[in-house]
ZAMARGU-4260 file (C-alpha; in steps of 0.2 Angstrom, whole numbers, plus 5000, padded with zeros to 4 digits):
<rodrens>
0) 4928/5427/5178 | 4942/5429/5189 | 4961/5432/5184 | 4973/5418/5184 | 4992/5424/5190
5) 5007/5418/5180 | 5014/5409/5199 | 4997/5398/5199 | 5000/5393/5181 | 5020/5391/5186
10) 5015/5379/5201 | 5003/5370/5189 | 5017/5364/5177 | 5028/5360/5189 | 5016/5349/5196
15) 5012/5339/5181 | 5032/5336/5175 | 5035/5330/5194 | 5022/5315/5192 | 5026/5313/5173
20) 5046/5309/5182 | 5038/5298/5194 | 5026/5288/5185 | 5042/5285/5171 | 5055/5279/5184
25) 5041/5269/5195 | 5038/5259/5179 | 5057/5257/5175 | 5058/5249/5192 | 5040/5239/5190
30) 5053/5232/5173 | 5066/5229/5181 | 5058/5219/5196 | 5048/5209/5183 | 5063/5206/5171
35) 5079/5203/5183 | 5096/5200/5171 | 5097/5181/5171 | 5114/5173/5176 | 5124/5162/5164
40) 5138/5152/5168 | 5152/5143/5157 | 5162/5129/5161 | 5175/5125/5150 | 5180/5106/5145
45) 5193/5098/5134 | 5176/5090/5123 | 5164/5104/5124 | 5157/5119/5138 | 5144/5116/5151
50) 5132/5132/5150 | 5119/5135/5164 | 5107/5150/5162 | 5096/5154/5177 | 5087/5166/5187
55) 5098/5165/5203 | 5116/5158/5203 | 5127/5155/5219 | 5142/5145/5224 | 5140/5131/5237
60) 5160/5127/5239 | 5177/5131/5228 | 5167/5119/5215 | 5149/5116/5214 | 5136/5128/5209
65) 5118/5130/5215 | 5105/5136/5203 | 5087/5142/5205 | 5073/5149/5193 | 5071/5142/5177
70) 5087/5133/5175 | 5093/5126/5157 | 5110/5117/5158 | 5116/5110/5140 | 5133/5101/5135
75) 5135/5098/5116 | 5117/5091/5111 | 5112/5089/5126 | 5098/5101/5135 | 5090/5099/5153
80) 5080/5112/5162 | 5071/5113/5178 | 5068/5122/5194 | 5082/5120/5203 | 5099/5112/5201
85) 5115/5108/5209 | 5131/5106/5197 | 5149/5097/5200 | 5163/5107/5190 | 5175/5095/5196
90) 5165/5079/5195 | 5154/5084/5181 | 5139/5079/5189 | 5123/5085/5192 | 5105/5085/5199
95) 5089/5095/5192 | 5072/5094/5203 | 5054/5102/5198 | 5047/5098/5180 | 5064/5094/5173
100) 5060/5090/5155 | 5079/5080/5146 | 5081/5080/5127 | 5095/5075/5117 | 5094/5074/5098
105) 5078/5065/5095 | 5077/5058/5114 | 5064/5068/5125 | 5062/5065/5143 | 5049/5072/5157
110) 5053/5068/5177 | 5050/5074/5193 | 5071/5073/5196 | 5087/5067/5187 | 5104/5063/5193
115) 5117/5068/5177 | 5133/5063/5173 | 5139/5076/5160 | 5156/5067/5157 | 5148/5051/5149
120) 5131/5055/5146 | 5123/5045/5159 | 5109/5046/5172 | 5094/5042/5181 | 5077/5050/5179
125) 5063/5045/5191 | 5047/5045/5188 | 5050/5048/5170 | 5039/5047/5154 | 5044/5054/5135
130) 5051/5047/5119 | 5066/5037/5114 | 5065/5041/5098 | 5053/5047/5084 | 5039/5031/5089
135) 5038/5026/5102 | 5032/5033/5120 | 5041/5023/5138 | 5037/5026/5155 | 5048/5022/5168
140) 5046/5019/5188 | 5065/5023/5184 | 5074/5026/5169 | 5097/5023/5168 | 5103/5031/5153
145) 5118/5020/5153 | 5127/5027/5139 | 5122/5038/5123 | 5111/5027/5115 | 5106/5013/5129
150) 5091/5015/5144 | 5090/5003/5156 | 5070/5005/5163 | 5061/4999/5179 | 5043/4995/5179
155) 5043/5002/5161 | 5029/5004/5149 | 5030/5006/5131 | 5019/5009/5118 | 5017/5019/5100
160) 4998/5026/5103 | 4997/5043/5110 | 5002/5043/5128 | 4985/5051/5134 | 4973/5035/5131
165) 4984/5021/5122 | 4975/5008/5113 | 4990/4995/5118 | 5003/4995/5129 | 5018/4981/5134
170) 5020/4983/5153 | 5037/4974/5158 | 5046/4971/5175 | 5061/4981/5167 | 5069/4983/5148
175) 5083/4987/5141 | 5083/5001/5125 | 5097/5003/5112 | 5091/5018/5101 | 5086/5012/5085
180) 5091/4996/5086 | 5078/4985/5099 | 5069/4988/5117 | 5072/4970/5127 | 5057/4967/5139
185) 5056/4956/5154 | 5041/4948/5162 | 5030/4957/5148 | 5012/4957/5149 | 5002/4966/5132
190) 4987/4974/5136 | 4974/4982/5124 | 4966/4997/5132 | 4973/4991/5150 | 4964/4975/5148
195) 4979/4961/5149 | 4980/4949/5133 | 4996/4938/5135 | 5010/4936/5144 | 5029/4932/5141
200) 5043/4931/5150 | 5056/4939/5136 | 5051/4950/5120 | 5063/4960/5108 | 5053/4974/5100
205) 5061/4983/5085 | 5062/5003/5087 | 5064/5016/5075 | 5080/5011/5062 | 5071/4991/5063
210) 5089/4987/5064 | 5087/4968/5062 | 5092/4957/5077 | 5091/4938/5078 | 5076/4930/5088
215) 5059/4922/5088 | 5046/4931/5077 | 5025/4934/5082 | 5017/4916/5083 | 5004/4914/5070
220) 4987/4904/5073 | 4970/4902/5066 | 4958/4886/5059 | 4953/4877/5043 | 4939/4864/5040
225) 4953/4852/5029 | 4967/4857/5039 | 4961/4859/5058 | 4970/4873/5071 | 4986/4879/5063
230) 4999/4884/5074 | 5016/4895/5068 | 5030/4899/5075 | 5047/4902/5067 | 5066/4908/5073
235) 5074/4925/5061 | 5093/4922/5064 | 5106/4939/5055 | 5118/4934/5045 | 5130/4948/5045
240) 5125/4965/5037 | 5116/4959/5021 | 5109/4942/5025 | 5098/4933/5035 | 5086/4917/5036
245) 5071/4912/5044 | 5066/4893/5051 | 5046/4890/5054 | 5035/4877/5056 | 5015/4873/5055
250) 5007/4863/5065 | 4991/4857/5058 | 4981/4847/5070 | 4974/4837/5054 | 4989/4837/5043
255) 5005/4834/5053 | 5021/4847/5055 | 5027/4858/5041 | 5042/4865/5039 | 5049/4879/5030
260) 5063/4891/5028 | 5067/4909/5019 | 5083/4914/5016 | 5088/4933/5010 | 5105/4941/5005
265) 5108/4958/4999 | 5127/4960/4998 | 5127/4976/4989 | 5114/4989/4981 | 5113/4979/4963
270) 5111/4962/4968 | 5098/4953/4977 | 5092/4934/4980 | 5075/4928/4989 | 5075/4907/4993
275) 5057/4900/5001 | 5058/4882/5005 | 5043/4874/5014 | 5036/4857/5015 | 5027/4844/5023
280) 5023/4826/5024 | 5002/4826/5025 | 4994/4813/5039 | 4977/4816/5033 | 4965/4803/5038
285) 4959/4799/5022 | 4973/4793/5013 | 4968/4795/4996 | 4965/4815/4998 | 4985/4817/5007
290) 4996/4829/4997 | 5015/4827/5002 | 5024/4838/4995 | 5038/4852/4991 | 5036/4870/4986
295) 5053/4883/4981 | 5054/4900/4975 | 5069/4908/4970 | 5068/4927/4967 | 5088/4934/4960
300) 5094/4948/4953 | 5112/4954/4950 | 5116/4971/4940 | 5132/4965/4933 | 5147/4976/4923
305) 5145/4983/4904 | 5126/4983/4905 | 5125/4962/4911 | 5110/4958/4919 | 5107/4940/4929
310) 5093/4934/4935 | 5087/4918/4945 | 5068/4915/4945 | 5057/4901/4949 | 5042/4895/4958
315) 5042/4876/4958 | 5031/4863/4968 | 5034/4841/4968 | 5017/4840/4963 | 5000/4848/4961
320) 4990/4841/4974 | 5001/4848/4987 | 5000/4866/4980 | 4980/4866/4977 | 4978/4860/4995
325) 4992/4871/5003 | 4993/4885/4994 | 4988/4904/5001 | 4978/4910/4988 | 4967/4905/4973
330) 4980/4909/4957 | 4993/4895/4965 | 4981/4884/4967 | 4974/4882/4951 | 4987/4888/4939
335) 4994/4870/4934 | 5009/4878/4924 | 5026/4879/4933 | 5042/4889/4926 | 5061/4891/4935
340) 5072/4901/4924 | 5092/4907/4927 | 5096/4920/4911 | 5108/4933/4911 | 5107/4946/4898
345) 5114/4960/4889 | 5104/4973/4882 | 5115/4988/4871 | 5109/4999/4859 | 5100/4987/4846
350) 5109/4971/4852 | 5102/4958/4864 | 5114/4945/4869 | 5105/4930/4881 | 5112/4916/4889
355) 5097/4902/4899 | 5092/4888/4908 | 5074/4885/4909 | 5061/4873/4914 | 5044/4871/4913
360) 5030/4861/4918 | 5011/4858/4914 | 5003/4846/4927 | 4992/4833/4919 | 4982/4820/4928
365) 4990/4803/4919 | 5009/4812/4916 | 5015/4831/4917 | 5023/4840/4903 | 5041/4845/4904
370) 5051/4855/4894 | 5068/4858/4899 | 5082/4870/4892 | 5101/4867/4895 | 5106/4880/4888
375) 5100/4892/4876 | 5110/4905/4868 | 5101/4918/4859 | 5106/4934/4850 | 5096/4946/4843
380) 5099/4964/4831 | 5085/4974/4830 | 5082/4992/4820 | 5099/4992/4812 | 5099/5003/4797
385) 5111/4998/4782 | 5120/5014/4781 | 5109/5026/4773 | 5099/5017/4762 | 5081/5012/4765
390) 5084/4995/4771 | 5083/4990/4791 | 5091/4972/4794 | 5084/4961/4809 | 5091/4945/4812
395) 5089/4931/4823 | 5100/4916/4830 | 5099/4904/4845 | 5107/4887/4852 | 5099/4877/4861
400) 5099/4862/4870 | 5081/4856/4874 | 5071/4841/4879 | 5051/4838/4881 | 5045/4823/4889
405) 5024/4820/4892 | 5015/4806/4889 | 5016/4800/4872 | 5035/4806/4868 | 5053/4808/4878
410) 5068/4814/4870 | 5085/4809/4875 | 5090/4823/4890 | 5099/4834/4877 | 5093/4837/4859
415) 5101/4850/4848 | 5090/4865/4840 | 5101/4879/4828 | 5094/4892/4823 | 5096/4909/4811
420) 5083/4919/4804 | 5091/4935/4796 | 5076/4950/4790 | 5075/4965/4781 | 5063/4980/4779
425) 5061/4995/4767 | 5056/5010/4770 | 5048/5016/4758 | 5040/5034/4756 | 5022/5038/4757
430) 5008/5044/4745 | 4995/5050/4750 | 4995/5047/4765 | 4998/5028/4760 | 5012/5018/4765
435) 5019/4998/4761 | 5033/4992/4773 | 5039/4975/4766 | 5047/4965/4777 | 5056/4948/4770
440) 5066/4934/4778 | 5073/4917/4779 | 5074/4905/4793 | 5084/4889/4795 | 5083/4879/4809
445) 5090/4862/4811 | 5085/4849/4825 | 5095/4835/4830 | 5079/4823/4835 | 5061/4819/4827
450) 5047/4812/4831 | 5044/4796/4826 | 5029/4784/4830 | 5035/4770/4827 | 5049/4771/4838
455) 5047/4766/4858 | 5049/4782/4865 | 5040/4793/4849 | 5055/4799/4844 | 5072/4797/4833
460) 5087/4802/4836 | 5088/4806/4816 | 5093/4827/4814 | 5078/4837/4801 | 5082/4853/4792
465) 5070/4866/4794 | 5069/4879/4779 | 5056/4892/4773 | 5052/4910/4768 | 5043/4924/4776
470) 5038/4939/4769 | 5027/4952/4775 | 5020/4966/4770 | 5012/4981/4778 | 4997/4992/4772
475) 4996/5010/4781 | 4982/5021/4774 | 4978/5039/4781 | 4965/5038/4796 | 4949/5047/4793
480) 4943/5061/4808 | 4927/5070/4810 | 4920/5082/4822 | 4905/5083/4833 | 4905/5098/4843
485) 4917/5091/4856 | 4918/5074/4851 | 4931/5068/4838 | 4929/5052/4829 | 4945/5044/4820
490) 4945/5028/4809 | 4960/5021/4806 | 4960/5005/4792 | 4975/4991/4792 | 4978/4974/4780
495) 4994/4965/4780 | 4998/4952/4769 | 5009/4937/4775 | 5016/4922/4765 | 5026/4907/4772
500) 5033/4894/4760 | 5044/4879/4764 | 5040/4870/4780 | 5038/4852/4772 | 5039/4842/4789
505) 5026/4851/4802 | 5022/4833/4809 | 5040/4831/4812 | 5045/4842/4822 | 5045/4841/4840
510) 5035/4855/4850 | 5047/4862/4862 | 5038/4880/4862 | 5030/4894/4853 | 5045/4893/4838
515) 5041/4876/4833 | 5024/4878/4829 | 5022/4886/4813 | 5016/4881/4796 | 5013/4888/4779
520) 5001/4900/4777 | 4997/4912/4761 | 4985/4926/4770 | 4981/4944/4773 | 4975/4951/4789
525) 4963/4966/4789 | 4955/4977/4803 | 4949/4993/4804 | 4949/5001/4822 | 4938/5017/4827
530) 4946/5027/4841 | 4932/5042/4850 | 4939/5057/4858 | 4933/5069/4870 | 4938/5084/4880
535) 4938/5083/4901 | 4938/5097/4914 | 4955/5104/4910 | 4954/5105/4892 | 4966/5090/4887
540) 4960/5078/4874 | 4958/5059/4879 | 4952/5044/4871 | 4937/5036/4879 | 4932/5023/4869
545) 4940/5012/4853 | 4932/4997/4844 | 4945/4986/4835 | 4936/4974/4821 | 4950/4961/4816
550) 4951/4944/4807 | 4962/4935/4793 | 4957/4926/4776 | 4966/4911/4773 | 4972/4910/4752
555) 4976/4890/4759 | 4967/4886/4772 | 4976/4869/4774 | 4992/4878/4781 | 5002/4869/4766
560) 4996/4851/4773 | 4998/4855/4792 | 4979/4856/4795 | 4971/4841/4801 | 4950/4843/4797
565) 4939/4832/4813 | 4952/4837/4827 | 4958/4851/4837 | 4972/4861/4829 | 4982/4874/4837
570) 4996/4884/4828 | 5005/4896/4820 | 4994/4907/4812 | 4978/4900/4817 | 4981/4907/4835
575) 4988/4925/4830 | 4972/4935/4830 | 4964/4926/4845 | 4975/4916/4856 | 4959/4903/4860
580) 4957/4898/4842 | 4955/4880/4842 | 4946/4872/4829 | 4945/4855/4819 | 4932/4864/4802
585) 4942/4868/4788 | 4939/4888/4782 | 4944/4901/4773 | 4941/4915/4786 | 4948/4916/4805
590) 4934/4921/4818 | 4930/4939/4818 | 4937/4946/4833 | 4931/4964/4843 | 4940/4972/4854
595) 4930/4987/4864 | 4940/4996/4877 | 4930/5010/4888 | 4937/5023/4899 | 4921/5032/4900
600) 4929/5042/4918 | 4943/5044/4929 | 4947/5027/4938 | 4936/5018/4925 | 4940/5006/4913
605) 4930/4991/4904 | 4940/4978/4890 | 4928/4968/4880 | 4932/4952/4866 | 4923/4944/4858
610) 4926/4931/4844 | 4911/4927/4831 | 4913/4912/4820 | 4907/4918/4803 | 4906/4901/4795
615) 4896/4894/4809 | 4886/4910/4813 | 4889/4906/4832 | 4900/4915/4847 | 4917/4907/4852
620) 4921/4916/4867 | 4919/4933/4875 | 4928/4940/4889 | 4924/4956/4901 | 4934/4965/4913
625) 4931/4981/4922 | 4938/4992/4936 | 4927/5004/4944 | 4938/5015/4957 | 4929/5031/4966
630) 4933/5038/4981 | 4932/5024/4995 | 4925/5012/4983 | 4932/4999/4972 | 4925/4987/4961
635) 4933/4975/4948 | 4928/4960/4940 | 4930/4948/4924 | 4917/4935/4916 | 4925/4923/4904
640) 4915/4913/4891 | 4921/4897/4880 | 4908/4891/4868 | 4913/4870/4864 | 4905/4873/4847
645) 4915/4858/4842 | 4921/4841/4848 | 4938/4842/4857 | 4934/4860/4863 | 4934/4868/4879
650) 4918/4874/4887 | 4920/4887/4902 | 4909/4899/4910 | 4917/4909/4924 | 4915/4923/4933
655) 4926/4934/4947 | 4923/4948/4954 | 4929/4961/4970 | 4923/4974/4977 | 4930/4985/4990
660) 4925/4998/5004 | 4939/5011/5014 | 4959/5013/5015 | 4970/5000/5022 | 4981/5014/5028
665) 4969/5021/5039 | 4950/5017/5046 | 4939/5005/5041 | 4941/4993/5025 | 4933/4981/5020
670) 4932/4968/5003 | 4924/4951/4996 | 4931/4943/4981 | 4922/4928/4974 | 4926/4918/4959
675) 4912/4905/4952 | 4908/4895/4937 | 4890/4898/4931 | 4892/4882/4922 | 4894/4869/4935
680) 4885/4882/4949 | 4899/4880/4959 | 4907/4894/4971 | 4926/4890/4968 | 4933/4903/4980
685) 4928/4915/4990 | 4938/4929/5005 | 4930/4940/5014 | 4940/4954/5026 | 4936/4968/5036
690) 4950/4978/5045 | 4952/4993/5056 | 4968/5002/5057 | 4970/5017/5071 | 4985/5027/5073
695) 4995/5015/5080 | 4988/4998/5078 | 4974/4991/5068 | 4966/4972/5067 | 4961/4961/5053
700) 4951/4949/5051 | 4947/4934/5036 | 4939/4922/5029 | 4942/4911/5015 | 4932/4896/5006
705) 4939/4884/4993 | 4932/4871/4984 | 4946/4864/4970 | 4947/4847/4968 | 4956/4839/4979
710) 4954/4853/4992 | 4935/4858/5001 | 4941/4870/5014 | 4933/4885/5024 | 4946/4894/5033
715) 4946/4909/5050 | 4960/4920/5052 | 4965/4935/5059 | 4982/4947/5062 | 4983/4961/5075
720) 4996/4974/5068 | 5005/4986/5081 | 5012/5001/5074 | 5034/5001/5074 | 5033/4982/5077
725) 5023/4970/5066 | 5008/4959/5066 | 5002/4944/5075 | 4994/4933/5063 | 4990/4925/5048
730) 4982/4936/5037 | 4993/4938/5020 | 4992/4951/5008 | 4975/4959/5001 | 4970/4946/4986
735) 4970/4951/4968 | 4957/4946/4952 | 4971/4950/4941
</rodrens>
């Protein structure tokens, strides 16, 4: 091998640390073509400094810059960027061209050029789509930003769906945006996916605040066999910053014009007041089946100083027949008991103070019951230990000023009722794991009317004394556990004895409610409850299951003379273990009375009572209700049985039940609720609805059959709901069994 000389290994190295120089400064200058320095300008104001960052900056005259390359220009909250711009230091104007994309706050603008005013935030982009605010998307053949918060939009288009393929759009002529507030169109025509639905020549939609604003709400429609096409319409008018109200009619080609009205007012965060009004005069054919009438709800509430609560409530119709017929949903129109109450209240510590006026009504086919209250004043002392001694003291005293009229009695318009019922209780220690709490009291009640038969109106103006004695007395024994592997079983026995002495004039006295209708008894109520336990997935113990057995033995089973054998009584204590006692045998011994509650699962629950006649050897009543909830599907129901087992009682067999498929938030959903009696075959009730609900709209749709008396109705509606502005429609809310 030949030799290498040092020079040839010299000229080697040399060689290799010329192109190591050249390769490092031919990439610094491959950098620095690739990357120039950008160029950023600030212009100073007296409310803020105009920046413009660029690629390439230049001066056109003493005042006005020209910009090229990626240029972002922003001024307080302001950004906008495009290609090229051209900018007014003097004027405070300028123009961007080539994909200028505006934002300011949460306002968000893309156009092929915009015209700017930097001095009082307004311009004009062309050809311009992007956001307003949060919701919804506008496009504009032209778009004015006419102040800070105001667009002003030609050939404009708005919608909330996404932009790409919207499931609805409002096309308009030109509108007029305030942010958060309203969007006003002109010349409007709604399309669903770009086919045109209807036309109007002014809409107000609200954007994202819902600011309210003063004009005519959706038009509702749809049709009902009793009622014929029914078409709404209604005017919502501000009133100031915390109230408003709402005019509407219905026009019902078979029943005539009603009219209606809602009035809200929130003048601050603790008070609140809800007034519905609505009515109509019915032109039915048939005259006999016409139901004139009035409905009012009244929904108050005031959180007053030094813990005073008032509240207004009531929900009120002229007569029955108007709310069977005309009423939304099933409950309304077949509950016959009406209540309006105006209470204010003060709840501290153990002391309840309450001040009302009341009035209800039960509507009966010859003459309704009414039972007003005008006032009462109650007080009430709860829990309030005497010192440190074992004794708790309870008492009770009310004024009142009532007056019942039906069809076999009227009292004058104002009949006294006094009343003071002090109590006390021991405490007294256990053994054993056994315990008696005593409880005695005395109540005296004084009424300044009675009923008398023989007078014309069934009572006397003649004042009765009320006296008698109570006393209680509690059994607590120990409850009884056992274990089954992971089961646990508990048993947990009860008895109290009760004795009331004194009431001499039961047929006296006037029913006015609950506190009038009490008699002597001498009894002791005894029940024994077992209560199963399990384990679930986490470990945590739970009860799944309890069986209640209760029922009462009667020492005096004539309630001191109140008892009336051969007809239906109902009273104090014959109603206290099951509240559809009702009997006219004479016994010893109250039904026995079972209560099963099941919660065999999450979302799963099942109530069952029953009531078993030991005398007769015969049912009285049973009831079921469930609720069945997993995953997308619901399903709840209630069966109700009433065995007539004796003349003057109350035979009923009824069943309701719904079941449910989906998420009203999202997708499809779908339900049927039905409600029959299985002892006439008769299908009472019945709705059926099926929705879809997209991203930014959804569309419902209904329908409903009655069959109640006077009203034998099937009934079509529908609502489309748009998302950000409301429905069109007149589907209300999803029904309830419960």
């Amino acid at each position: 091998m030949a030799a290498v000389s040092p020079n040839h290994i010299r000229d080697r190295l040399w060689f290799m640390r010329f192109w190591i120089c050249v390769t490092f400064v031919l990439a610094l200058a491959a950098t620095a073509i690739s990357s120039p320095e950008r160029v950023r300008s600030e212009i100073p104001y007296h409310d803020g400094t105009v920046t413009i960052v660029s690629d390439v900056q230049e001066r056109v005259t003493r005042t006005r810059y020209k910009a090229t390359g990626d240029v972002v220009i922003t001024f307080q909250d302001t950004v906008i960027s495009g290609d090229e711009a051209e900018y007014d230091e003097e004027s405070r104007e300028g123009f961007l061209t080539g994909n200028v994309r505006f934002s300011q706050k949460e306002q968000w603008l893309s156009c092929s050029r915009v015209e700017f005013d930097f001095s009082n935030q307004t311009g004009v982009f062309f050809d311009a789509t992007g956001y307003t605010d949060r919701e919804f998307w506008i496009t504009g053949k032209t778009i004015r930003k006419t102040g800070p918060e105001t667009y002003k939009i030609e050939d404009s288009l708005v919608t909330s769906c996404q932009p790409e393929s919207p499931k609805w759009t409002f096309s308009a002529s030109s509108a007029t945006i305030r942010l958060d507030r309203t969007a006003r169109l002109r010349n409007t025509t709604f399309k669903l996916k770009g086919i045109p639905v209807f036309y109007s020549p002014y809409m107000i939609v609200p954007l994202e605040k819902k600011v309210r604003s003063s004009g005519f709400v959706p038009f509702r429609t749809g049709t009902s066999t009793s009622k014929g096409r029914v078409i709404s319409e209604g005017y919502y008018q501000t009133l100031g910053k915390s109230a408003d109200v709402m005019v509407y009619g219905d026009y019902f080609t078979l029943r005539g014009l009603g009219v209606g009205g809602v009035f809200r007012a929130r003048p601050n965060p603790s008070t609140r007041f809800h007034l519905e009004a609505y009515g109509i005069k019915d032109k039915f054919e048939n005259e006999k089946a016409r139901a004139s009438g009035v409905h009012l709800v009244v929904d108050g509430e005031s959180l007053l100083r030094n813990d005073w609560r008032a509240v207004a409530r009531a929900n009120i119709s002229s007569n029955f027949r108007f709310r069977q017929v005309f009423s939304d949903n099933f409950r309304s129109a077949t509950v016959s008991q009406e209540k309006a109450i105006v209470f204010l209240t003060r709840n501290h510590e153990s002391v309840s103070t309450n001040i009302a006026f009341g009035r209800d009504e039960v509507f009966f086919s010859r003459h309704p019951l009414v039972i007003r209250k005008i006032p009462s004043l109650e007080f009430l002392s709860l829990g309030t230990p005497i010192g440190r001694s074992p004794f708790i003291m309870n008492f009770r005293a009310s004024l009142d000023g009532v007056s019942r009229t039906d069809i076999a009695i009227q009292t004058q318009q104002l009949v006294q009722r006094l009343d003071f019922q002090p109590s006390l209780t021991v405490r007294l220690p256990e053994f054993a794991g056994f315990s008696l709490i005593p409880t005695a009291a005395v109540r005296e009640t004084y009424y300044g009317a009675q009923l008398a038969p023989d007078e014309p109106s069934g009572v006397s103006n003649t004042g009765l004394h009320r006296r008698y004695f109570d006393l209680s007395v509690e059994l607590r024994t120990p409850g009884l556990e056992r274990e089954f592997g992971e089961m646990q079983h508990r048993i947990e026995p009860y008895a109290t004895y009760r004795r009331i002495h004194g009431i001499e004039d039961f047929d006296r006295i006037i029913r006015f409610d609950e506190e009038d209708v009490i008699a002597d008894t001498n009894e002791v109520e005894y029940g024994i409850v077992n209560r199963f336990f399990s384990n679930n997935k986490a470990g945590e113990k739970y009860e799944f299951m309890s069986i209640g057995l209760i029922q009462k033995y009667y020492f005096d089973p004539t309630f001191g003379g109140a008892f009336k054998p051969d007809q239906i009584n109902s009273f104090y204590p014959l109603n206290s273990v099951t509240g559809l006692y009702q009997t006219g045998f004479l016994s010893t011994v109250s039904p026995l009375s079972a209560i099963v509650q099941a919660s065999p699962g999450r979302g799963i629950h099942n109530d069952l009572r029953l009531d078993y006649d030991t005398r007769l050897g015969r049912w009285r009543n049973a009831s079921l209700s469930t609720v069945w909830r997993q995953g997308k599907i619901s399903l709840s129901g209630t069966y109700f049985k009433t065995m007539a087992i004796e003349d003057g009682a109350l035979n009923g067999n009824n069943v309701q039940g719904q079941v449910s498929y989906g998420s009203t938030a999202r997708g499809f959903f779908s339900s049927v609720t039905l409600r029959y009696n299985l002892r006439t075959s008769q299908l009472l009730n019945s709705r059926s609805r099926a929705n879809y609900t997209w991203d930014c709209c959804g569309i419902a749709v209904e329908f409903d059959q009655f069959d109640l008396g006077y009203r034998s109705e099937t009934r079509f509606s529908f609502s489309f709901t748009l998302k950000g502005i409301g429905s069109f429609g007149n589907i209300r809310g999803q029904d309830s069994i419960f």
